[in-house]
N, C-alpha and C positions, 0 to 999 in steps of 0.2 A: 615125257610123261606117259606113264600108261593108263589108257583110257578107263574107267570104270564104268563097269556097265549097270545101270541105274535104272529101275522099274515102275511103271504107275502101279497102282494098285490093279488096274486092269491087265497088267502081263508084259504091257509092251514097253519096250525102251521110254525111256524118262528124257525129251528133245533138251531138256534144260540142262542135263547134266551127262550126255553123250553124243558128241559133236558128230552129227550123221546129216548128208543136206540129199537131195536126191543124184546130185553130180558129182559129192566129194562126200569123204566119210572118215574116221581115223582109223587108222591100220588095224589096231587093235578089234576095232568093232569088224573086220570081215570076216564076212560067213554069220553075222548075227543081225547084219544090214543091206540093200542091196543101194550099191552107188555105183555111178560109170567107174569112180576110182579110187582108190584108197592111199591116205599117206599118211606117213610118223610122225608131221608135224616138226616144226623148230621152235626150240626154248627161246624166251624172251623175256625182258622186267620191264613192269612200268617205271616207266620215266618224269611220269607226271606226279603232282601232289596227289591225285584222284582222278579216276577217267570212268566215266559211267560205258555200263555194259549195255548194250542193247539188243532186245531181238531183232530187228533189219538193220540194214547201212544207211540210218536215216536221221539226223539230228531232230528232225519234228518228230520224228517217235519217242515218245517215253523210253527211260531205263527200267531196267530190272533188280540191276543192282551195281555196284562200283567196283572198281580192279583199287587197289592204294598202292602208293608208290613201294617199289622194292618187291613186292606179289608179281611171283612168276607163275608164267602159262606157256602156252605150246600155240603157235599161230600155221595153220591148217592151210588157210587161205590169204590172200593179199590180193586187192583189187580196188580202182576206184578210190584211193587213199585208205580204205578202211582194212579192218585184219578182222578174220576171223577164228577167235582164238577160244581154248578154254583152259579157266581161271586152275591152279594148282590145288588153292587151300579148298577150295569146295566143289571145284570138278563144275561150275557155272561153265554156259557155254553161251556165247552172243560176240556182237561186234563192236569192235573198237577204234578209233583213229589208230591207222597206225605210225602217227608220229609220234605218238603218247609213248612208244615202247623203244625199248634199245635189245636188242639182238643178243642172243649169248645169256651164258648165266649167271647168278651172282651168290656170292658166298656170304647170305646174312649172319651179322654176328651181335646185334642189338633190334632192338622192336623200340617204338614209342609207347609207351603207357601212360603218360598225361594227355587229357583231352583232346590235346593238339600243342605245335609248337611249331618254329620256325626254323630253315635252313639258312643260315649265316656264310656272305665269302670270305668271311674273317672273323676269328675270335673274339667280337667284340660287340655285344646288343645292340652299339648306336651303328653300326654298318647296315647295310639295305639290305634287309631277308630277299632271300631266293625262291623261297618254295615256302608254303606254309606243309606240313605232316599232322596226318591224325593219329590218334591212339588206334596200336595194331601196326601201322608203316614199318616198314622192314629198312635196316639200316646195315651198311659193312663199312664197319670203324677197321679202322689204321692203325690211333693211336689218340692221344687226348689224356687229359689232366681233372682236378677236380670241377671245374669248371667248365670245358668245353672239351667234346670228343670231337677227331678228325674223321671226316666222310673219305672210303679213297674217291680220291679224284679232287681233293682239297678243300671240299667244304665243313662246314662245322655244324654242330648240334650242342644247345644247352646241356651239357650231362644228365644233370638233376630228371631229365623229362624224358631220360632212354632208362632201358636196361637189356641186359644180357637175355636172349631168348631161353635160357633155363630158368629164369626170374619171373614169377607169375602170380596176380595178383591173389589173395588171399580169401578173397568171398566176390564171386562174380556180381551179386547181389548188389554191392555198396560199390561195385563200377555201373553199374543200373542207374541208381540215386543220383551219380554225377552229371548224368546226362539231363537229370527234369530242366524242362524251361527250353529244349533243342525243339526249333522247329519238326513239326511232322515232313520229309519227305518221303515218297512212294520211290523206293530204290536205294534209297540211301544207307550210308555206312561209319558217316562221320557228324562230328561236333556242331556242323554246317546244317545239316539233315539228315536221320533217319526214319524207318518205319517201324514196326512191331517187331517183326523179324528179323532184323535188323538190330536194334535194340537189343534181343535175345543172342545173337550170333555175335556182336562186337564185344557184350559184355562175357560170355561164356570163353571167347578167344585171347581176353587179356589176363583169363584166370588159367590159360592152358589147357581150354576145352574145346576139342573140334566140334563146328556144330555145322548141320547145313542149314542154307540159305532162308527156304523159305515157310509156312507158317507149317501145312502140313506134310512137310518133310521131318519139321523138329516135333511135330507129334509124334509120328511117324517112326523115330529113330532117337530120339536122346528119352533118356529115363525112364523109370516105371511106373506104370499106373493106379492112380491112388483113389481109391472108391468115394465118393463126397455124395454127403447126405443132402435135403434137402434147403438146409438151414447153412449148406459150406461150412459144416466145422470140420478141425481136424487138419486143417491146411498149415503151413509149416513157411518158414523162410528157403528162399528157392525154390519153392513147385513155379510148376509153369502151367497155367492156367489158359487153355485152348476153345478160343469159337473158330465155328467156322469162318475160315481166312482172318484171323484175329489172334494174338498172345497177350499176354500180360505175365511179369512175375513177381511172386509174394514176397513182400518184403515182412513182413509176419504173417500171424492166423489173421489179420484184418487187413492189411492196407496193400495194395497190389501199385506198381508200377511200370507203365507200358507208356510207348509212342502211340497213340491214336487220332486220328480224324474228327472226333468231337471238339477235344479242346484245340488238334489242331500243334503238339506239341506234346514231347513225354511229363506225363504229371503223374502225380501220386495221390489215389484216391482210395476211398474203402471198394472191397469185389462186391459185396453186395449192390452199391450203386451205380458198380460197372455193371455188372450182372443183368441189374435190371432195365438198364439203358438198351444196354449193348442188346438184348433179347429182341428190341422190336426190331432189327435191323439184320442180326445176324442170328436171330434164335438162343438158344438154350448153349448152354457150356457144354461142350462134346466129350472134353477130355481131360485132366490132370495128371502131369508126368512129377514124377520125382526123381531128378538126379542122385541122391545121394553124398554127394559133395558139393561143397562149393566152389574146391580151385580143384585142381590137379595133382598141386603140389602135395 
């Protein structure tokens, strides 16, 4: 992978999303970083259902965010069991077990698009699932019928709950909606738990929109800016709706939809009650972006 080089608002490299330590760094970034040494890093896939990313080598540490199975990255480092790797689709960069990954690359040729679904060692529902997959998990089918696609390496997937990665959902919006009722986690990427941003990025990815990770990153860099008066009219299905460290997205001119901390869980409530909630804790709405689309396709 080549490293992308990614800026704060203050000028300097973005640590989240350009893998620089003070004793290793990626090749790419030399001469824009100073490390004892630089290297190209080696491709790799997760191997697990979901492997949480984290900023140190430390399971009592919080995550940031999740690697899903089949998302390749580039591992820099290897030590202490952990890899220091960063993530492909969004350029994240933190630590992983590294026995969650397998080495080398892989040639996706299906995604998940339902919520989540199960890996099977046999064609056959009532056999013991392998791996549970969330919407977005990267898949390289073999071969498969209406019924059941073959994984290589011999496992199986429900068909119905794959599609082709040229196949993308039709209004990121209404993959939003399916999430209400998922607990709030802080890191999170899947059906199990996500966050705001989160929520924003999984559903923006199963309509075939690259988003980054985090809240003011996606202010930051997806869509345009849309003037809102004091009374929030004017808002539309799909704005994305920005407090500080905070998203939400409109599912019309009233009712918004985000993962948050209040209830605790993605729910769908009117902006204005977000709005006004949300103010004592995070202030005033900073920002409204307008994609313009809602899939890709």
């Amino acid at each position: 992978m080549t490293a992308k080089v990614s800026k704060l608002a203050s000028g300097a490299l973005d640590p989240r999303r350009n893998a620089f330590r003070s004793d290793l760094a990626a090749k790419a970034l030399e001469g824009a970083v100073k490390a004892d040494r630089y290297v190209a890093g080696e491709p790799a896939v997760v191997a697990r259902s979901s492997v949480p990313l984290r900023k140190l080598p430390d399971p009592a540490h919080g995550f940031e965010t999740e690697a899903l199975f089949g998302e390749q990255l580039t591992i820099f480092d290897e030590a202490s069991g952990w890899a220091w790797v960063q993530l492909v689709r969004d350029g994240y960069v933190g630590y992983v077990p590294a026995d969650a990954l397998r080495r080398g690359t892989a040639r996706a040729t299906h995604k998940i698009h339902s919520l989540g679904t199960f890996v099977y060692g046999a064609p056959d529902i009532k056999s013991p699932p392998l791996l549970y997959l969330a919407m977005n998990a990267l898949l390289t089918v073999s071969a498969g019928d209406e019924r059941f696609l073959e994984l290589e390496g011999g496992a199986y997937v429900y068909a119905r709950h794959a599609v082709s990665l040229d196949r993308n959902a039709r209004d990121f919006v209404e993959i939003a909606e399916r999430y209400v009722g998922t607990p709030y986690l802080w890191g999170g990427r899947t059906h199990i738990g996500l966050d705001c941003s989160g929520l924003v990025q999984t559903s923006l990815l199963a309509a075939g929109i690259v988003a980054p990770r985090d809240t003011d990153m996606q202010q930051a860099e997806l869509g345009e800016s849309v003037p809102v008066d004091d009374d929030l009219d004017g808002l539309t299905r799909g704005d994305l709706v920005f407090w500080k460290g905070h998203v939400g997205i409109m599912i019309d001119s009233v009712l918004m939809v985000h993962a948050n901390a209040h209830h605790m869980q993605v729910a769908m409530e009117p902006l204005h009650e977000a709005a006004q909630r949300t103010k004592k804790a995070s202030g005033d709405i900073v920002a409204v972006k307008r994609l313009g689309r809602l899939t890709a396709a």
